[in-house]
C-alpha positions as CSV (number, residue, x, y, z in Angstrom):
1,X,83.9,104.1,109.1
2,X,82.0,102.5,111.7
3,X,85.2,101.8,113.6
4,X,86.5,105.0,113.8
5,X,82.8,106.5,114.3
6,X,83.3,105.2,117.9
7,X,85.8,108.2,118.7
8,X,83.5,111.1,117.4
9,X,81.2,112.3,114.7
10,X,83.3,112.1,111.4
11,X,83.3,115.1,108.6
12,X,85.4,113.0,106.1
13,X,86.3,109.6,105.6
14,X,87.8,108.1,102.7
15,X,89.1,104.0,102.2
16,X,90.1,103.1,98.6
17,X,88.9,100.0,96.9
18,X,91.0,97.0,97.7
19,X,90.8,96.0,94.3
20,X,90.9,97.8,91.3
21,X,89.0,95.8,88.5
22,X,90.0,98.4,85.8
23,X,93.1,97.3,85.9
24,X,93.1,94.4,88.0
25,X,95.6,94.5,90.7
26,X,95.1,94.9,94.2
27,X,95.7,98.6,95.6
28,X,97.5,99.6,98.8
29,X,95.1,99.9,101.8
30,X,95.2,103.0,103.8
31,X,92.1,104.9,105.8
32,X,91.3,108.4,106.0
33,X,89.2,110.7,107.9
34,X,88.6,114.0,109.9
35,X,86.2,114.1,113.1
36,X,83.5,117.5,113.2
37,X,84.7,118.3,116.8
38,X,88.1,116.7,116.9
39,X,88.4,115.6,121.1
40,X,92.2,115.8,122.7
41,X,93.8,112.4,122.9
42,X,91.7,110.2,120.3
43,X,94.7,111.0,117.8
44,X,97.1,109.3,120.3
45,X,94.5,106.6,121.5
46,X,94.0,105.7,117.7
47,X,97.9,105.5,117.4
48,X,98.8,103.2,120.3
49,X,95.7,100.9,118.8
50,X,97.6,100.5,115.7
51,X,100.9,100.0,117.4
52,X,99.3,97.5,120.1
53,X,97.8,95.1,116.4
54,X,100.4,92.6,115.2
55,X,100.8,93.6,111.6
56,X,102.7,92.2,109.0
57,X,103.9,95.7,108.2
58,X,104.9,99.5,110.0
59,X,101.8,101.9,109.7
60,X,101.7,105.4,110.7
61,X,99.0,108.0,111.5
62,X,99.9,111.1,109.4
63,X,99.0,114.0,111.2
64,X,100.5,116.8,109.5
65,X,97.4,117.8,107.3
66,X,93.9,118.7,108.6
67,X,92.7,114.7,107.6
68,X,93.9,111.9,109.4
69,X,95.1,109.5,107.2
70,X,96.3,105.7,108.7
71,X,98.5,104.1,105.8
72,X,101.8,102.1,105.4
73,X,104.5,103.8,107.0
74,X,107.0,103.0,103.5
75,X,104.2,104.7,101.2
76,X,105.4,107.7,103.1
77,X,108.4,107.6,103.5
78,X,108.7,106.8,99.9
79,X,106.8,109.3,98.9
80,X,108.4,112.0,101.4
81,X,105.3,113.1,103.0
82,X,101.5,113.5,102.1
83,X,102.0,117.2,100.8
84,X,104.8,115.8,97.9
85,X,103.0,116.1,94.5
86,X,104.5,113.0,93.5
87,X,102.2,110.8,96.9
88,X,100.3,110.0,93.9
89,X,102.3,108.2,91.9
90,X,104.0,106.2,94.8
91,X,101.0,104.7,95.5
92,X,100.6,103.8,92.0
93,X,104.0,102.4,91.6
94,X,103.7,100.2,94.6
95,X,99.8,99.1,93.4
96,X,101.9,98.0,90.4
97,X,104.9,96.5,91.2
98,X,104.3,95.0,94.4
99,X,101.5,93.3,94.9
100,X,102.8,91.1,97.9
101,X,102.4,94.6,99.6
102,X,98.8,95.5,98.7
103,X,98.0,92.0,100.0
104,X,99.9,92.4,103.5
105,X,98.3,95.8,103.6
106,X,94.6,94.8,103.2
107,X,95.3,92.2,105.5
108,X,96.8,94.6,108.3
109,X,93.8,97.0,108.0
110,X,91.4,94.9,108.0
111,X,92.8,93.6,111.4
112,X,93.5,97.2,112.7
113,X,89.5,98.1,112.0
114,X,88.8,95.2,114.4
115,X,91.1,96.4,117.3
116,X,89.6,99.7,116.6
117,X,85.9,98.2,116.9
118,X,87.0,95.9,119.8
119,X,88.8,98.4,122.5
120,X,86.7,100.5,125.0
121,X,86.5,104.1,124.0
122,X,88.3,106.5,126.1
């Protein structure tokens, strides 16, 4: 939160557990958020971050809803978009069957938060 407070004032922001003790198995990181006065450009800024971070796997920024969410690009492609009903359960299949995943995923946002807190705001 504090990372991506650097850009603007946030509305919304949302990042799951890493670990779900309930049922204990590690859950697929993702981040998102939505800025009160959204400036031009921080979308793009916050993109080529991610892109410039050597990560074990592809992210993408979804932009097609009012929140910006920052996940694993295969979630959504798997899931065929953030709008399809079934997003939920996709996530949920991969928390459960692939924990090699979740791990490479906590991992790679942990180290995009740091590029994020590290680079000189635009």
């Amino acid at each position: 939160m504090k990372a991506l407070s650097r850009f603007g004032e946030l509305a919304w922001f949302k990042l799951p557990t890493e670990y779900n003790d309930e049922f204990c198995y590690h859950q697929v990181a993702y981040m998102g958020w939505r800025y009160k006065a959204p400036r031009e450009g921080v979308d793009q800024f916050i993109e080529d971050v991610v892109k410039g971070v050597p990560t074990q796997l592809a992210w993408v920024l979804d932009r097609t809803r009012r929140n910006r969410i920052l996940l694993p690009d295969r979630v959504l492609l798997e899931a065929g978009g953030l709008g399809n009903p079934a997003f939920a359960d996709v996530v949920h299949s991969v928390n459960t069957r692939d924990q090699e995943f979740c791990m490479a995923s906590i991992s790679d946002l942990a180290l995009i938060v740091q590029h994020l807190q590290r680079v000189p705001v635009p």
